[in-house]
C-alpha positions as CSV (number, residue, x, y, z in Angstrom):
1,X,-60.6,-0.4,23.3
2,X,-63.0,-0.2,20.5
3,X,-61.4,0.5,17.4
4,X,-63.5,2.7,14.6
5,X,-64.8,1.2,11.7
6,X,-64.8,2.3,8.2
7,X,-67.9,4.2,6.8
8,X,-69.5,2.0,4.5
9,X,-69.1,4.5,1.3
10,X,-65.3,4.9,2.0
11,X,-63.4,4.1,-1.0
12,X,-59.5,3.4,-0.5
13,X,-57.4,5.3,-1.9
14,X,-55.2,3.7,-4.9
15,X,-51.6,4.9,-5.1
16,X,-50.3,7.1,-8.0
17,X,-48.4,5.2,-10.8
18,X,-45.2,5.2,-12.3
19,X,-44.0,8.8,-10.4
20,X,-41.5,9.5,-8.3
21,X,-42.8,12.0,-5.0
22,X,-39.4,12.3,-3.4
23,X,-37.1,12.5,-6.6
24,X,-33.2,14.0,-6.2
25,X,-35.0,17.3,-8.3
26,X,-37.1,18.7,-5.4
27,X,-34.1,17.7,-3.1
28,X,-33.2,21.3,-1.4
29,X,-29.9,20.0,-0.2
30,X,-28.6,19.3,-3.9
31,X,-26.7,21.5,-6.4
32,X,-29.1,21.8,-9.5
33,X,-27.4,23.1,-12.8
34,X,-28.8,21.8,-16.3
35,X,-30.5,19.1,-14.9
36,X,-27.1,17.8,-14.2
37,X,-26.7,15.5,-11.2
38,X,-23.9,15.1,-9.3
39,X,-22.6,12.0,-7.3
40,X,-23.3,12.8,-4.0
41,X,-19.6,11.0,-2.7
42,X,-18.3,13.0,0.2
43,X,-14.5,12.1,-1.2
44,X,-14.7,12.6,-4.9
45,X,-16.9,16.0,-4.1
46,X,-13.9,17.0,-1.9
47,X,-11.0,16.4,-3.6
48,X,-11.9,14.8,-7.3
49,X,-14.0,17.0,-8.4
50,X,-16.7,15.2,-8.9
51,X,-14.9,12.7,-10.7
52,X,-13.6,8.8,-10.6
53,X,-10.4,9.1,-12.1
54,X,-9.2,9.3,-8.4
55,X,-10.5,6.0,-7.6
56,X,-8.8,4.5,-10.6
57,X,-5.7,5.6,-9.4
58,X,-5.6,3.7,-6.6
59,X,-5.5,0.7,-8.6
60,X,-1.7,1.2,-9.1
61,X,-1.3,-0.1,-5.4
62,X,-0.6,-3.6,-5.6
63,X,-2.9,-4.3,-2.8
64,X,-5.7,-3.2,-4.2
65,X,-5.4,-4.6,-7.6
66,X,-4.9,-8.0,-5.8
67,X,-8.1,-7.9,-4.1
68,X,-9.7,-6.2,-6.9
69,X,-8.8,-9.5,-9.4
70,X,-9.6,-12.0,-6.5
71,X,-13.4,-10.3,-6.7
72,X,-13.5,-10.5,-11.1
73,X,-12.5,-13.7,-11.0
74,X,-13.5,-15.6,-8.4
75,X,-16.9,-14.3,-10.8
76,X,-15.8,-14.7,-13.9
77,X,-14.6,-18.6,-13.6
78,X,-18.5,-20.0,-12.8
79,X,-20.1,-21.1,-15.0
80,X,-23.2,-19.4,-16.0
81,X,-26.4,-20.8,-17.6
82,X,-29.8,-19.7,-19.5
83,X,-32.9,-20.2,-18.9
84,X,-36.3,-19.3,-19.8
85,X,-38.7,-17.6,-17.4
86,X,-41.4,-19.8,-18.2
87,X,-39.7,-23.7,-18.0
88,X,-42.8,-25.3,-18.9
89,X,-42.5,-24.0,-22.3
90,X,-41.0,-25.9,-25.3
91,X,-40.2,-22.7,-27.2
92,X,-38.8,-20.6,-24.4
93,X,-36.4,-23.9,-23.5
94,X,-35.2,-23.7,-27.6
95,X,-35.3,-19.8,-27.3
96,X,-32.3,-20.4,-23.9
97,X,-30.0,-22.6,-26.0
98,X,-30.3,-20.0,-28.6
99,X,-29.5,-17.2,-26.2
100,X,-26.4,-19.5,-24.9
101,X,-25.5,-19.8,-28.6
102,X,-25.2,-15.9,-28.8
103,X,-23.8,-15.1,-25.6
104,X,-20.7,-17.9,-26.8
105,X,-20.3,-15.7,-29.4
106,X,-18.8,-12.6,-28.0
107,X,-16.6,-12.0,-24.9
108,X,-19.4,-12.3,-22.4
109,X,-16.9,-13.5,-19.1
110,X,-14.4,-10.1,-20.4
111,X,-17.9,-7.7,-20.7
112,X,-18.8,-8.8,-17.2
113,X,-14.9,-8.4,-15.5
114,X,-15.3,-5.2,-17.3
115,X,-18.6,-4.5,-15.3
116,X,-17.1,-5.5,-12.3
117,X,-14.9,-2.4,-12.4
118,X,-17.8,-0.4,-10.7
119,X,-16.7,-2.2,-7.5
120,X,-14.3,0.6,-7.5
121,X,-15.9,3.4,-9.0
122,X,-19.1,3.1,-8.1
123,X,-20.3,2.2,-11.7
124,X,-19.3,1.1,-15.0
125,X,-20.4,1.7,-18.6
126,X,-20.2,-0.5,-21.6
127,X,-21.2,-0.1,-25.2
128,X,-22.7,-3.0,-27.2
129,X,-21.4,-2.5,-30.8
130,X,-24.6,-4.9,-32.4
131,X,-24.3,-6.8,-35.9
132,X,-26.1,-9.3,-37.8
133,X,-25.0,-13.1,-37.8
134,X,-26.9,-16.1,-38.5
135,X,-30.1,-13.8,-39.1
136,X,-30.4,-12.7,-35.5
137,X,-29.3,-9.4,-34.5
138,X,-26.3,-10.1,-31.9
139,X,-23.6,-8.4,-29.9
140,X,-20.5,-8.4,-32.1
141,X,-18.7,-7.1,-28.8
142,X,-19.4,-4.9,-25.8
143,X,-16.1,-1.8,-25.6
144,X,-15.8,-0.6,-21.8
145,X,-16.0,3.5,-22.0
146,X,-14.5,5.6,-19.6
147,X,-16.9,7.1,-16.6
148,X,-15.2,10.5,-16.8
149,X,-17.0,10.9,-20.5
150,X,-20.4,10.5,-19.4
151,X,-22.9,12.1,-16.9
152,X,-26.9,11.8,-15.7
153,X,-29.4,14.0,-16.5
154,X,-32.9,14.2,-15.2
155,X,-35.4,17.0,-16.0
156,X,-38.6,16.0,-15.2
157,X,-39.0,14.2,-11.8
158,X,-41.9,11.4,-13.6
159,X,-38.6,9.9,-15.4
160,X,-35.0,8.3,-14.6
161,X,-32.1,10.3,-14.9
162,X,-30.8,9.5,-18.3
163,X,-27.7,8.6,-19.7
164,X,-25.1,11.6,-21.5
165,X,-22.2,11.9,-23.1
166,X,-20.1,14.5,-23.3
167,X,-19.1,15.7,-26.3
168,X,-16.6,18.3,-27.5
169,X,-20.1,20.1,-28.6
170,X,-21.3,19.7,-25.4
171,X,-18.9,19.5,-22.5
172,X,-21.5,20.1,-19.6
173,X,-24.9,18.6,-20.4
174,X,-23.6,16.1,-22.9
175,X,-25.4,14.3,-25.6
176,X,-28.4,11.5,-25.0
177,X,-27.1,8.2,-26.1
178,X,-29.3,6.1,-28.2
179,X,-31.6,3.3,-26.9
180,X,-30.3,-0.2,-26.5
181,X,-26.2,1.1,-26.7
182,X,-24.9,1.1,-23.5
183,X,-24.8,-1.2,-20.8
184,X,-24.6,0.6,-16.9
185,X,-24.0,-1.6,-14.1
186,X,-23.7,0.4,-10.6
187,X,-23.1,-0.6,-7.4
188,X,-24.4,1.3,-4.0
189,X,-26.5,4.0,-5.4
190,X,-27.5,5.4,-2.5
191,X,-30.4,8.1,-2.7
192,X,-31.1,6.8,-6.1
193,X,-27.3,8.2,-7.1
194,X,-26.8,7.0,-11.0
195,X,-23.0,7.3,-10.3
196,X,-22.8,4.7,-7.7
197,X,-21.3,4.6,-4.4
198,X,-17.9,2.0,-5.0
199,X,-15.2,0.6,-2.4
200,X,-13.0,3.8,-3.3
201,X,-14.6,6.1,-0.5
202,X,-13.7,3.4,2.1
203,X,-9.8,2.6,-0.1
204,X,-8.7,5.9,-0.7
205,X,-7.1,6.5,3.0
206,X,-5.5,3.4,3.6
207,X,-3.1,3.3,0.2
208,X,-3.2,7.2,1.1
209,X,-1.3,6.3,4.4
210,X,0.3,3.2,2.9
211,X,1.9,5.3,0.6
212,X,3.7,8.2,2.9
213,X,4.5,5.3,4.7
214,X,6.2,3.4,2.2
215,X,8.6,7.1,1.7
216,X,9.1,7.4,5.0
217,X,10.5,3.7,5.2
218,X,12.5,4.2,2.4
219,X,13.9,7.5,3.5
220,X,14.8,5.4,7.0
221,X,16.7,3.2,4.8
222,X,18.3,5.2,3.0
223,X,19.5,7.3,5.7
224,X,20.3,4.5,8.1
225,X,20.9,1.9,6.1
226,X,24.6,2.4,5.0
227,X,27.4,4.5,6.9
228,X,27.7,7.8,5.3
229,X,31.6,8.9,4.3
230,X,32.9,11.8,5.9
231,X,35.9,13.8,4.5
232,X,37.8,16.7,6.5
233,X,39.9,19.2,4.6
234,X,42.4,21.6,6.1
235,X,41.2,24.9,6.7
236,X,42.0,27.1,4.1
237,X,42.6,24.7,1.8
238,X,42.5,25.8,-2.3
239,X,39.7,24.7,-4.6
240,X,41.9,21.7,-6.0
241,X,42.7,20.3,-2.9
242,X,38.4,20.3,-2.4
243,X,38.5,18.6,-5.7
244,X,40.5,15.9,-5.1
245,X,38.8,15.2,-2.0
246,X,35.7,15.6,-3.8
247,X,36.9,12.9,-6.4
248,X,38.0,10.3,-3.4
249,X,34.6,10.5,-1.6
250,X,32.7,10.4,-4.7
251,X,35.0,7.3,-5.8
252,X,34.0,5.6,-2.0
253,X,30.3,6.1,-2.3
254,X,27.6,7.7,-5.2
255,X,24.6,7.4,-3.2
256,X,26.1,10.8,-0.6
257,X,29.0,12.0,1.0
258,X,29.8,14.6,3.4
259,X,32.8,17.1,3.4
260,X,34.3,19.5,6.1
261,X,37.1,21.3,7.0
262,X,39.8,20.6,9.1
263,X,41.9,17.5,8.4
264,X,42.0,15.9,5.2
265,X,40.5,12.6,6.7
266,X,37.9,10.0,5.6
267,X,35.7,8.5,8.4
268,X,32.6,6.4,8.6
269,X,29.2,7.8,10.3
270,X,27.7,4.8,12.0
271,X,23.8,5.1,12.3
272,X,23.0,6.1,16.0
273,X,19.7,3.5,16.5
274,X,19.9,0.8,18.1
275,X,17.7,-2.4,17.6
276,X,14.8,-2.6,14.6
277,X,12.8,0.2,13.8
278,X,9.7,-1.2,12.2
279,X,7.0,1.7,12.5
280,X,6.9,2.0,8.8
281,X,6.5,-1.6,8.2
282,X,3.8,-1.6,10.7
283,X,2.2,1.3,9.6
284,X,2.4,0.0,5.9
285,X,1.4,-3.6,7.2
286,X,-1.5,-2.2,8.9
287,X,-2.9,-0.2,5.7
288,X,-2.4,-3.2,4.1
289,X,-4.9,-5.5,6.6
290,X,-7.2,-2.4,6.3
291,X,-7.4,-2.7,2.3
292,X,-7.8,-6.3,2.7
293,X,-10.6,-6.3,5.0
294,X,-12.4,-4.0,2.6
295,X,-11.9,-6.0,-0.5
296,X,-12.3,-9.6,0.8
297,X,-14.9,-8.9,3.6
298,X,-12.9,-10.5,6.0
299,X,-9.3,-9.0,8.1
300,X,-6.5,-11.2,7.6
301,X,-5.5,-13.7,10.2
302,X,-1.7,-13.2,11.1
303,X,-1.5,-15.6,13.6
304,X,-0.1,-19.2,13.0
305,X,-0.9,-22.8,13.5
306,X,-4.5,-23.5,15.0
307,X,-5.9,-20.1,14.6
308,X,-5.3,-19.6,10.7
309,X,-6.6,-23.4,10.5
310,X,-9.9,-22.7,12.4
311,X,-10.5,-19.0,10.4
312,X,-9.4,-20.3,6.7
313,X,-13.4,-21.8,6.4
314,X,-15.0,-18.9,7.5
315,X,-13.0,-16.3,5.3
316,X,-13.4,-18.5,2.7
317,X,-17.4,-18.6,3.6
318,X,-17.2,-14.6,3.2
319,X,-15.4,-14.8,-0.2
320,X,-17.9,-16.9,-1.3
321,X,-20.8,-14.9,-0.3
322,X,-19.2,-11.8,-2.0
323,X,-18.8,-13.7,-4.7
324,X,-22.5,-14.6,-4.7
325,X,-23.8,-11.0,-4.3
326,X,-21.3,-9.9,-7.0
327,X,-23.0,-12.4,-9.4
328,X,-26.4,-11.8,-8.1
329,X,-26.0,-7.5,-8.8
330,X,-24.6,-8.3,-12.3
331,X,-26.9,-10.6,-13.2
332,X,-30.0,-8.1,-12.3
333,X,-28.3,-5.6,-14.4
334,X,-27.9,-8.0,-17.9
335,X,-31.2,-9.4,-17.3
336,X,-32.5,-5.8,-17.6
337,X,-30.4,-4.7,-20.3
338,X,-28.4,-6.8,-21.8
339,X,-30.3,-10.3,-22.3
340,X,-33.8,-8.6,-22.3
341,X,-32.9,-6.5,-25.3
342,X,-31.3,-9.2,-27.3
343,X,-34.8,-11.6,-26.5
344,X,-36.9,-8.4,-27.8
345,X,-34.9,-7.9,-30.8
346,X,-34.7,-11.4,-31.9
347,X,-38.3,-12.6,-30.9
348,X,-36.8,-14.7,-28.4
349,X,-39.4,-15.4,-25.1
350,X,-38.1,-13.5,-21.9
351,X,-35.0,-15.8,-20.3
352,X,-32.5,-15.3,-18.0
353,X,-28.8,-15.3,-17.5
354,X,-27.1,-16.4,-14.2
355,X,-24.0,-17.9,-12.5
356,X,-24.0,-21.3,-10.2
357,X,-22.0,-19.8,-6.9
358,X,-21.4,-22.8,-5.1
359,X,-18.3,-24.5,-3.4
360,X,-17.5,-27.3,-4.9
361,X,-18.3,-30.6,-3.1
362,X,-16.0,-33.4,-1.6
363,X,-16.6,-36.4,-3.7
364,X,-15.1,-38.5,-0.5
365,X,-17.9,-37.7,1.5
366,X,-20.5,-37.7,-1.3
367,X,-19.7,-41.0,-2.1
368,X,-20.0,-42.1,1.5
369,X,-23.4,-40.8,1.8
370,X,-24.5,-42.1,-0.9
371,X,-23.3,-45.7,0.0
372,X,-25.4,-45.5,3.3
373,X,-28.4,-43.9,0.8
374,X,-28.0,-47.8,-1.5
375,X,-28.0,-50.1,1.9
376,X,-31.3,-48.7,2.7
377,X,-32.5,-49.8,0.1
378,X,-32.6,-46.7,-2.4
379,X,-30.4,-46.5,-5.9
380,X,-29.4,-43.3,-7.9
381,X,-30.5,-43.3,-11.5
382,X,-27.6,-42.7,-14.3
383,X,-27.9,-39.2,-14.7
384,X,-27.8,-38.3,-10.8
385,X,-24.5,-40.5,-11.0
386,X,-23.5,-38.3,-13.9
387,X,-24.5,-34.8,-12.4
388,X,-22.4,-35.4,-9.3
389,X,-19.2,-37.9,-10.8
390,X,-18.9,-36.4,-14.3
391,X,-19.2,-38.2,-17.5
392,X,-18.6,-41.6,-18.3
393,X,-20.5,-43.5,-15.7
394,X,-22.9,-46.3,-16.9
395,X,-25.2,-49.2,-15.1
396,X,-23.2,-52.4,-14.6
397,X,-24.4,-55.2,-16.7
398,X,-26.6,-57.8,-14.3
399,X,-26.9,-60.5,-17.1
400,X,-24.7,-63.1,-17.1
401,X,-23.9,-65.8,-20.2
402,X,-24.1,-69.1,-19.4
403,X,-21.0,-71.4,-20.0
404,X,-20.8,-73.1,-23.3
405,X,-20.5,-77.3,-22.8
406,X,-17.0,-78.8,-23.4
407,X,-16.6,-80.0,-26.8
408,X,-14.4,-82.9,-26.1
409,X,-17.4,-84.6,-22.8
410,X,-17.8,-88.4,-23.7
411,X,-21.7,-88.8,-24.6
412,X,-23.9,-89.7,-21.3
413,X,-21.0,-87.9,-18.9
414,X,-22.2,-85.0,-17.0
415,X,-19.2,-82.2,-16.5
416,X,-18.9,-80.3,-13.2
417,X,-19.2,-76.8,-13.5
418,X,-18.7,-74.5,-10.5
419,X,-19.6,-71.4,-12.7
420,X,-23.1,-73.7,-13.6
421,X,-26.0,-71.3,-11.8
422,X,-27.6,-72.4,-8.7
423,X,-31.4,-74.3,-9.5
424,X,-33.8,-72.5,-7.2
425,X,-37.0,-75.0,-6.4
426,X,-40.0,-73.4,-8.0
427,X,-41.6,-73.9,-4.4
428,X,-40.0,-73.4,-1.5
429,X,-40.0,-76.0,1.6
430,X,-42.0,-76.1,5.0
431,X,-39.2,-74.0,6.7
432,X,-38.3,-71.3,3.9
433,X,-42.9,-70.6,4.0
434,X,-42.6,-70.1,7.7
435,X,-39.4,-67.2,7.6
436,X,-41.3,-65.8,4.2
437,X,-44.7,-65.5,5.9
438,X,-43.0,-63.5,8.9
439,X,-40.7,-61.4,6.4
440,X,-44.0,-60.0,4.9
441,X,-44.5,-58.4,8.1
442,X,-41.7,-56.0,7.9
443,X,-43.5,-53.8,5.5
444,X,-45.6,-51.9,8.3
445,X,-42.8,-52.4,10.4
446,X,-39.9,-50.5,8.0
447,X,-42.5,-47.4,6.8
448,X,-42.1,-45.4,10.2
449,X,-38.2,-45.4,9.7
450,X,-38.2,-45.1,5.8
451,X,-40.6,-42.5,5.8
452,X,-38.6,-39.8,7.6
453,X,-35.2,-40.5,5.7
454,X,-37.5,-39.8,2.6
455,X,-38.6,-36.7,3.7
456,X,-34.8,-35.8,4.7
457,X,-33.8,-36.8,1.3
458,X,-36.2,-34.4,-0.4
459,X,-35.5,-31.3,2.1
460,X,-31.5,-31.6,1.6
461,X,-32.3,-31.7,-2.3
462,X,-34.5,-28.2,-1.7
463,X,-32.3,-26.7,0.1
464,X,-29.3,-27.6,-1.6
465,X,-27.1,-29.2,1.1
466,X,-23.4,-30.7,0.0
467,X,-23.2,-34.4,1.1
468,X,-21.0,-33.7,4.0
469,X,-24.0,-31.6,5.4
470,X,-26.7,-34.6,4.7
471,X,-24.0,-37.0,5.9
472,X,-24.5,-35.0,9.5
473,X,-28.1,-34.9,9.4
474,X,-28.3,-38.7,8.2
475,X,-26.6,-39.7,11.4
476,X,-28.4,-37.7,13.8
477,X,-31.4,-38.8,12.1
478,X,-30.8,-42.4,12.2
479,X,-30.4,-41.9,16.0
480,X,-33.8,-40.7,16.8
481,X,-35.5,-43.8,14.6
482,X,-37.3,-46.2,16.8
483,X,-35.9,-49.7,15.8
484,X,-37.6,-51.8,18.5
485,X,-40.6,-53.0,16.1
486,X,-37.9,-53.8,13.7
487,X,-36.0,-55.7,16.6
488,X,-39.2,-57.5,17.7
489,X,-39.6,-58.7,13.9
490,X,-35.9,-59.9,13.7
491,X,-36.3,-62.1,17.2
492,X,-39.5,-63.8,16.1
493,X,-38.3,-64.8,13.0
494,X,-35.2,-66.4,14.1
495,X,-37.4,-67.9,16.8
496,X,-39.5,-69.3,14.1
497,X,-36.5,-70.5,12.1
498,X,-35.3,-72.3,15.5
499,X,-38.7,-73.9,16.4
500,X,-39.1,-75.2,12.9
501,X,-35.8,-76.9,12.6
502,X,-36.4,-78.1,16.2
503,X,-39.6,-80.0,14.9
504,X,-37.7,-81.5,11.7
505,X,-38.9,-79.3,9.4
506,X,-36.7,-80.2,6.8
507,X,-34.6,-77.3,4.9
508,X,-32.9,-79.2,1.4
């Protein structure tokens, strides 16, 4: 099928720049008032009126706070580095220790926990309170502010929505907040929502449930839980002899009592179930699993032995990666912000702030890779050994002093020394030539299997495998190497070592 062809004169058409064609303004499906927008979160639209303070209060459920710490943390305990964007330069490498230097100087780990709260919400704001130290202009320390006092505007559909806050001058449209103030770290913004999308739309429910099943558990126990006295009075019986039944049941039990006519007798009401009613421990177990899921990425195992063995590596795979894209989100949003403002205002070239997410690696296994690494022939310079041991490694000393003469040797007597070094000939004999003239062969015969653990050496450091991983690929490498030519070489020369001492080649 012949496909048609361009007239010559055609020119293509360039895209427009810097506008928005689709923005949330021309959207006929969304409330417009002020230029106000409006998160567009089925729950919060429902029954929060627009707002997050009903996301924060699920934070009270243990649960959730659990989960919420494991995701901050896990964050906030790597360690996190500078760097320029350009590496090749001198001044940009001076301008990152610099940056470090400033970023030490406030609480950076508590400003990014503190941005982490958006997980929740949907998004966080922070204010950066600047001041003057050193003759650089520098955070002094970034306040977390409350997302019910601000709100998004957007009047013209060529720019962002822009930060407001509201003001008891202005308590719908709010004031604009100044340039380079606050910090606003979102999460989920789904149809280019400012307000964020956070895990509270999927955690509300389950402490929801959790929580009428927790009262109706408790209600169980209180009911069932203890017999229930029972006093009987006669009928027609006069107001103090109610009393003084009264007093005796109230004296047996404060938690409830029961009284009736007709006998003046205490008796015990024995709970009518029979066996263990767990439905509200499942219920609230269940709710529990659910919030966990949510949180952690991955549903709690509640089996035992093998099965929480086999799944403890894979959910803690999934923290890890959460932990990852947590870092990675946060980072984008100081690199914008944050760090990019500090560079321009200081005169500092463009760098970059990030975490290192990585498990940390068994130095058993490292070790024993690198041992099979050094009997091929290869040895790790000092700072490798430092990077992966830690400080306080250094190169063993190879030289070696040679024993001082005893003082008390009678002139012309030679003393035996076993420590004396051995005297190497400065040629070597018939039979030592004919073994070194079959060893220089090995060189074309070792490249094809050097070669290959080379290249493996160099992939693993790309793509940034722990040693157990290289381990694995070292042996299945090793495998597929062809070690006949090397086998040949190994027979001839002990054949040549034989048929030489066979002649009377001597070897002294």
């Amino acid at each position: 099928m012949a496909t048609k062809k361009k007239p010559a004169d055609a020119v293509t058409a360039q895209p427009e720049l810097d506008t928005e064609f689709a923005s949330r303004l021309v959207d006929p499906f969304e409330t417009q008032y002020m230029g106000i927008l409006r998160t567009n979160d089925p729950l919060l639209l429902e029954r929060g009126n627009g707002g997050v303070e009903l996301y924060r209060d699920l934070r009270r459920d243990g649960k959730v706070f659990s989960g919420l710490q494991k995701r901050q943390l896990a964050l906030v305990g790597k360690a996190w580095q500078a760097e320029p964007v350009n590496k090749a330069s001198a001044k940009g490498n001076a301008d990152a220790e610099t940056l470090t230097t400033i970023l030490k100087g406030f609480g950076f780990d508590q400003m990014c926990k503190d941005m982490l709260e958006a997980l929740l919400a949907g998004y966080a704001v922070g204010e950066i309170i600047w001041t003057v130290r050193d003759n650089l202009v520098v955070p002094d320390r970034v306040v977390k502010r409350a997302q019910r006092r601000f709100v998004f505007v957007q009047d013209q559909a060529s720019t962002p929505a822009q930060l407001h806050l509201l003001t008891r001058e202005a308590m719908q449209r709010g004031v604009p907040v100044p340039e380079r103030k606050f910090i606003v770290h979102r999460v989920n913004p789904e149809d280019d929502n400012p307000y964020g999308t956070g895990l509270g739309l999927q955690l509300f429910w389950p402490v929801y449930f959790k929580r009428k099943g927790v009262v109706a558990w408790n209600k169980l126990c209180d009911r069932f839980g203890s017999p229930t006295p029972h006093g009987k009075y006669p009928r027609g019986s006069d107001n103090k002899s109610k009393a003084t039944l009264a007093d005796a049941l109230r004296a047996f039990s404060n938690d409830g009592w029961v009284m009736t006519p007709e006998g003046m007798e205490i008796s015990l009401l024995e709970s009518k179930l029979s066996g263990n009613v767990t439905t509200q421990q499942q219920l609230c177990e269940y709710m529990d699993d659910w919030i966990a899921e949510i949180l952690t990425g991955q549903e709690p195992a509640r089996a035992s032995g093998g099965a929480v063995a086999s799944a403890s590596k894979e959910r803690r795979d999934v923290r890890q990666d959460l932990t990852q894209a947590d870092s990675d989100l946060l980072s984008d949003t100081l690199n914008s912000s944050l760090i990019r403002w500090i560079c321009e205002l200081n005169g500092l070239e463009p760098c970059l702030v990030y975490r290192n997410i990585k498990e940390e690696e068994d130095t058993k296994s490292m070790a024993e890779a690198d041992k099979i690494v050094s009997d091929m022939g290869f040895e790790l310079d000092e700072a490798t050994v430092i990077a992966r041991y830690g400080e306080g490694w250094h190169k063993k000393s190879t030289t070696s002093t040679p024993p001082a003469p005893e003082q008390n040797a009678p002139a012309g007597s030679k003393t035996t020394n076993f420590a004396e070094p051995v005297t190497v000939p400065s040629e070597p004999d018939a039979l030592d030539a004919l073994v070194m003239a079959e060893r220089e062969q090995w060189q074309p015969v070792m490249e094809p299997m050097v070669e290959p653990l080379r290249q493996l050496f160099a992939d693993a450091k790309a793509q940034g495998l722990t040693a157990g991983q290289l381990l694995d690929q070292l042996v299945r490498q090793i495998g597929t190497l062809d070690t006949e030519p090397l086998a040949q070489s190994l027979t001839r020369v002990a054949t040549t070592a034989r048929l030489a001492g066979d002649a009377g080649l001597a070897n002294e």
